[in-house]
C-alpha positions as CSV (number, residue, x, y, z in Angstrom):
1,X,44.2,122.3,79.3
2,X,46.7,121.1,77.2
3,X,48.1,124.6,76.9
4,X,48.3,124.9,80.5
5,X,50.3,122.0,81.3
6,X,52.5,123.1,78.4
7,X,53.4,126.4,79.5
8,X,53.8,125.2,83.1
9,X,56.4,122.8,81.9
10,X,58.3,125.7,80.3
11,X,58.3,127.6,83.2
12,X,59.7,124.4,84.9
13,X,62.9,124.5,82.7
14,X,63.0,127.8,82.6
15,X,63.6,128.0,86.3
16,X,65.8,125.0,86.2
17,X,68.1,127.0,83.9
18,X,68.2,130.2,85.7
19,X,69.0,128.4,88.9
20,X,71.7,126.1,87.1
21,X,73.1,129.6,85.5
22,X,73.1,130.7,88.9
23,X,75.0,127.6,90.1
24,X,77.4,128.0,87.3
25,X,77.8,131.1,88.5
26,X,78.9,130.6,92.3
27,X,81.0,127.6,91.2
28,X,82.9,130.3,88.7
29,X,83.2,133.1,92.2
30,X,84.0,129.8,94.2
31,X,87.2,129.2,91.9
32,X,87.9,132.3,91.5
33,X,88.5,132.9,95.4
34,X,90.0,129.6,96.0
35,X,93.2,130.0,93.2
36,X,96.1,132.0,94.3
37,X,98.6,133.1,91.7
38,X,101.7,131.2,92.9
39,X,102.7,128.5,96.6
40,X,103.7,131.4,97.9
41,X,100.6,134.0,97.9
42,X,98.7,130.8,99.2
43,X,100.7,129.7,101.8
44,X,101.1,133.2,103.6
45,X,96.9,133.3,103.1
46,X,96.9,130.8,105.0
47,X,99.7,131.5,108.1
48,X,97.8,135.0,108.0
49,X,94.3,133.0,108.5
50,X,94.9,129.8,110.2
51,X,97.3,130.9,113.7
52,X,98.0,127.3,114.2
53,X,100.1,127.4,111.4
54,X,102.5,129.5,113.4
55,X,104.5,126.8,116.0
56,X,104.1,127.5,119.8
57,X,106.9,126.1,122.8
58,X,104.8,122.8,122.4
59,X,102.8,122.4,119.0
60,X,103.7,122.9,115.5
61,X,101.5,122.3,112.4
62,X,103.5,122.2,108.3
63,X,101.8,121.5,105.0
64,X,103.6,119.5,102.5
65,X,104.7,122.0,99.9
66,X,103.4,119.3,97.1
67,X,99.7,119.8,98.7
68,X,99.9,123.3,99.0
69,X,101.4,123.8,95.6
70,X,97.9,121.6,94.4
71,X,96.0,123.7,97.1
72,X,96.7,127.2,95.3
73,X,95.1,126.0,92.1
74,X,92.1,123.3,93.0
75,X,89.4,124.5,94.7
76,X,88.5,121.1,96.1
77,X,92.1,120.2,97.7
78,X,91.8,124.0,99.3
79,X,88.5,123.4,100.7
80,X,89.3,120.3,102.6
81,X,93.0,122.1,103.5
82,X,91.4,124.9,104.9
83,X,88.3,122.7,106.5
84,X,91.9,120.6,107.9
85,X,93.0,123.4,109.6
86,X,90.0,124.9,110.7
87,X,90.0,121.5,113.3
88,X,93.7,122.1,114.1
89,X,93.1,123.9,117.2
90,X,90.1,122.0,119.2
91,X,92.6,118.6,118.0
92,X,95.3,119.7,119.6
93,X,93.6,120.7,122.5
94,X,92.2,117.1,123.3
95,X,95.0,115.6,122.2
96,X,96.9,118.1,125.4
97,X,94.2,117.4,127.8
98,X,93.7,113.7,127.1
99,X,97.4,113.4,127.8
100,X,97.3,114.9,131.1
101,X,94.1,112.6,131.9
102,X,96.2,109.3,131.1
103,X,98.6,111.3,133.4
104,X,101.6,112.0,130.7
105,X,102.3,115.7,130.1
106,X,103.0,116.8,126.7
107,X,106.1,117.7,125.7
108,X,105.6,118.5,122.3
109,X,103.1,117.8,119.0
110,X,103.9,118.1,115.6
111,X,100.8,118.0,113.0
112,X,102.2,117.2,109.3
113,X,99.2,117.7,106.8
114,X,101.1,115.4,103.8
115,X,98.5,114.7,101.5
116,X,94.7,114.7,101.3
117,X,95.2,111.0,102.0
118,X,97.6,111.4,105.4
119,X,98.1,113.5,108.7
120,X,101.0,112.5,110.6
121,X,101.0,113.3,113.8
122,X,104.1,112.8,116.2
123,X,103.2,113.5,120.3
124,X,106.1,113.2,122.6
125,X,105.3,113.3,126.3
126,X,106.6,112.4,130.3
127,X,104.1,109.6,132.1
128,X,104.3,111.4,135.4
129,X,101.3,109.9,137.1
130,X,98.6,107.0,137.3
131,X,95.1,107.9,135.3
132,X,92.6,108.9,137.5
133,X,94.9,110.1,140.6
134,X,94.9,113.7,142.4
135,X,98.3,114.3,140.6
136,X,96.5,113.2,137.4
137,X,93.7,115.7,138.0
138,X,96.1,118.2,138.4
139,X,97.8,117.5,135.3
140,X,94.8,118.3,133.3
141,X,94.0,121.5,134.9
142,X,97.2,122.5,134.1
143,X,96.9,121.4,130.7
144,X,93.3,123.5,130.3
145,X,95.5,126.1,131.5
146,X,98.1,126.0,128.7
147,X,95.0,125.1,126.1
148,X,93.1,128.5,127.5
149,X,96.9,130.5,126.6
150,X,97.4,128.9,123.6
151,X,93.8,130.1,122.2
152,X,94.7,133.8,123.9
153,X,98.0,133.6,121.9
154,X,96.6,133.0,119.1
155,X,93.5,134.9,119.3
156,X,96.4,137.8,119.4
157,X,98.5,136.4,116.3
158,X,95.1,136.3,114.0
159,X,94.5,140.3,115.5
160,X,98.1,141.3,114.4
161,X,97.8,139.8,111.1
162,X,94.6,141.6,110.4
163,X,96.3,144.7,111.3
164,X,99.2,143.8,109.4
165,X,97.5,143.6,106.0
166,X,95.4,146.4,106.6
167,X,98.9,148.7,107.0
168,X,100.1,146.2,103.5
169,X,96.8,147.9,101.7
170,X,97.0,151.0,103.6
171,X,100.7,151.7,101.5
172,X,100.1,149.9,98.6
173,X,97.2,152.1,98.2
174,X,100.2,155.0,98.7
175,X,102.3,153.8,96.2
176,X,102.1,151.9,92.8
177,X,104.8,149.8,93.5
178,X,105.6,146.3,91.9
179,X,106.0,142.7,93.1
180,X,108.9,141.0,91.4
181,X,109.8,137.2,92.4
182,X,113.0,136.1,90.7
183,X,115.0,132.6,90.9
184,X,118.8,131.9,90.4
185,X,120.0,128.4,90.9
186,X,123.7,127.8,90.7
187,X,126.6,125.9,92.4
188,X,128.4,128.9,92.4
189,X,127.2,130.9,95.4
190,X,129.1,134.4,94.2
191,X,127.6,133.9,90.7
192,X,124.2,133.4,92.1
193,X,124.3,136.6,94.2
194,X,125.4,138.7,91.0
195,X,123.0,137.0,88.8
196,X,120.4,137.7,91.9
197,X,121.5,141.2,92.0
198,X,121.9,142.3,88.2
199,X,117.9,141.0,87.4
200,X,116.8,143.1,90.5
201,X,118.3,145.9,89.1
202,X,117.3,145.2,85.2
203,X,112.9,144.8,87.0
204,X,113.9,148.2,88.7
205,X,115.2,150.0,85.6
206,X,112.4,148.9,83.3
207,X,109.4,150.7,86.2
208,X,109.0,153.7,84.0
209,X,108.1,151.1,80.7
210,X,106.7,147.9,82.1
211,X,104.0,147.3,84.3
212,X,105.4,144.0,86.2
213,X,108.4,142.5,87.0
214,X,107.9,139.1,85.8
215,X,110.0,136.0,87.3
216,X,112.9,134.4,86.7
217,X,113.9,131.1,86.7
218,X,118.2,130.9,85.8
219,X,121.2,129.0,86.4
220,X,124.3,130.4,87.4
């Protein structure tokens, strides 16, 4: 009897391990998938994901380049950024349509995601007519009108992305070319452009011997 309850208990930590490898695991593919090489790789992820991120004639969302910068290497900060956005769109639809119900019609709405701790939002708008009146009424059919266009427009932003990046692969698959990203800071803006100029053309030389183009950070 003893035996049994022995070799049950081993096949209780045996499965505990296997499923805490298995957790391990995910955690290490979740990681993975949620660190971008550099701000920039991120941040066009994201314009080419999230459509809000591109401003319309009355709405405009920005990410503090700190955040992002944290965003493109901890998982955590990106999974709440990207849950952030994910809201954007219904958000700035109520905020639209409970405008027009107080009777104010929305000029404009600028979203600033600033930190994990802070969303500043900034809504300017025209109080045209008492809540609750015909013109007020009106207003907000209007305003489901623009909220119906604005998730069309979209809806065709996210479409031509996809397409976009499928045309990026589609070459890059053609040719075996290489990335480079170089910086030149200077107060001299001629010096800049030759310093600028003169690295493109050292990353271009080197194709036939190096594999990548790494990145420069100078002064001129």
């Amino acid at each position: 009897m003893a035996m049994e309850i022995t070799n049950n208990y081993s096949n209780v930590e045996q499965a505990n391990a296997e499923k805490e490898m298995q957790a391990k695991a995910s955690r290490k593919e979740t990681e993975k998938k949620s660190t971008y090489g550099s701000r920039r790789e991120y941040s066009e992820y994201l314009n080419n994901k999230y459509a809000c991120l591109t401003p319309t004639k009355d709405s405009s969302v920005s990410i503090n380049s700190s955040l992002l910068s944290k965003a493109a290497s901890n998982p955590k900060t990106a999974e709440w950024l990207e849950n952030t956005l994910s809201q954007m769109p219904d958000c700035i639809n109520k905020i639209c349509e409970n405008s027009a119900k107080n009777g104010a019609r929305l000029v404009s709405l600028e979203i600033s995601i600033d930190s994990e701790d802070c969303i500043t939002t900034k809504c300017v708008g025209v109080f045209e007519a008492d809540p609750g009146t015909e013109e007020s009424k009106k207003m907000v059919e209007e305003a489901r009108a623009r909220n119906k266009e604005r998730k069309e427009e979209w809806e065709k932003l996210i479409e031509k992305n996809k397409e976009k990046k499928a045309e990026q692969e589609r070459l890059g698959e053609k040719k075996d070319g290489r990335q480079y990203d170089i910086t030149v800071m200077g107060t001299d803006m001629g010096k800049v452009t030759e310093n600028l100029i003169s690295k493109i053309g050292m990353g271009n030389s080197a194709m036939s011997t190096a594999p990548t183009v790494t990145g420069f950070d100078l002064k001129a």
